[in-house]
Phi, psi and omega in degrees: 000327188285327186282339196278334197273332163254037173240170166287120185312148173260031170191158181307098196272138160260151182226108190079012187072044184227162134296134184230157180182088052215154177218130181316147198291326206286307203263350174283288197308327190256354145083029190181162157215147224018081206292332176274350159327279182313305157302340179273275198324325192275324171277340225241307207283158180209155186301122180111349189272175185237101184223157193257132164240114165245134224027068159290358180036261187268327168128005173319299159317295237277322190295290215291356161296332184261000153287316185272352164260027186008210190322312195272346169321172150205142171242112191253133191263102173251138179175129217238021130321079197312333170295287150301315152331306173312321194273320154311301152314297167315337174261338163318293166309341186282324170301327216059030179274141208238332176289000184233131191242123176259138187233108176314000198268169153254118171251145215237209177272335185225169156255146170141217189258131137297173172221099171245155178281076200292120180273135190274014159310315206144189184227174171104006152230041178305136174220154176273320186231070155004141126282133175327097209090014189259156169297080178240138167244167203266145179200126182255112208236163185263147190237157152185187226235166179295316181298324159295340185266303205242118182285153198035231204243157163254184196259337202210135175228149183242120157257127189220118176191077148040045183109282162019302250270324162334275165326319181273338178290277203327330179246040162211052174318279163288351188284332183313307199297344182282152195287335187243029179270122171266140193241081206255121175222133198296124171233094191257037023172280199246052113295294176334302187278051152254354140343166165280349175246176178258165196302344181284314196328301186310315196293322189265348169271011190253325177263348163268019145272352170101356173282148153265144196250170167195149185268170200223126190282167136359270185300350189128320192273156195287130159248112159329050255219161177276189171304302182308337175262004180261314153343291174293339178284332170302307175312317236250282173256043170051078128122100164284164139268128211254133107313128154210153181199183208240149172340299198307313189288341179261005181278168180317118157134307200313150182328286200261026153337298170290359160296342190265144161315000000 
């Protein structure tokens, strides 16, 4: 039941109110996939807004981002998976959103070439930083940065990129400095430590830009927790999701106001 359960529908399914393809039987079924992702994502984004899906693999963020900003939206997609792009595009055209600039790149701290690691596992863990013995082959994609990519501020960002996150903060230097920006980000320790940093890196360079961190309930809403206990929980569970924003958006009133219990 379990190996059935980890193959793929052999035809496009919906999940959030998008068609997908191709997606695990285990996620057709449950009907969600990070159920507190999804849900903070489903409460926090509104219609008309400009939000970055960074490593978007099949496009599951990236559909339900261009569902919920609807026409006047924009979804900037990145993913430099030649393979998953394609699948991506492909479910973007299977929707009709009309709403999404999709980027063969990764993006990081520079433009130019990477050397990242396609894992022969399955997909969604393509990386800059291996573990040692794992089936990855080195395959080398063009990189560039948010700042560079997406004109003006976007209101919401989803970064999931394997260890990355460092690098794509460092090549959205301006997009940052705004006050009002929401952030969802993997914060996995050890992956982070095949890195040149250590897993505190990410968290104290997210507060000398002016962010506050949370750990993200079930329902979507927000926990308050210190570095040291978002660390162990992470630890704890091999690898979290983060919210982050800067005060001003959780005060009355504020974007993500409605994020707090």
């Amino acid at each position: 039941m379990q190996k059935l359960l980890n193959e793929d529908m052999p035809f496009p399914v919906p999940i959030q109110g998008s068609w997908v393809f191709p997606l695990k039987v285990r996620l057709f079924l449950k009907g969600t996939y990070e159920a507190e992702v999804t849900n903070l994502i489903k409460r926090a984004v509104k219609k008309d807004w400009v939000v970055a899906d960074v490593g978007t693999q099949h496009g599951y963020y990236t559909l339900l981002f261009a569902r919920l900003v609807g026409k006047q939206g924009h979804v900037y997609a990145f993913e430099p998976d030649p393979v998953s792009y394609r699948r991506l595009m492909n479910n973007v055209q299977r929707n009709h959103y009309k709403n999404v600039v999709a980027v063969p790149k990764a993006a990081t701290d520079r433009i130019g070439v990477a050397k990242f690691y396609v894992t022969t596992l399955g997909y969604g863990k393509d990386t800059m930083f291996p573990k040692p013995n794992y089936p990855h082959a080195p395959h080398e994609f063009p990189t560039t940065t948010l700042d560079n990519e997406i004109p003006g501020i976007p209101h919401f960002m989803k970064v999931d990129v394997e260890g990355a996150e460092l690098l794509v903060l460092e090549g959205a230097k301006r997009i940052l400095q705004s006050p009002d920006i929401g952030i969802v980000l993997e914060f996995h320790p050890r992956i982070l430590a095949r890195t040149k940093n250590v897993p505190a890196d990410m968290l104290e360079t997210l507060h000398s830009m002016g962010f506050l961190t949370f750990t993200i309930k079930t329902d979507g809403t927000l926990t308050t927790k210190t570095d040291t206990e978002i660390t162990e929980e992470a630890n704890a569970r091999d690898g979290i999701n983060l919210f982050a924003c800067k005060k001003e958006s959780l005060a009355l009133g504020g974007r993500f106001a409605g994020l707090l219990p």
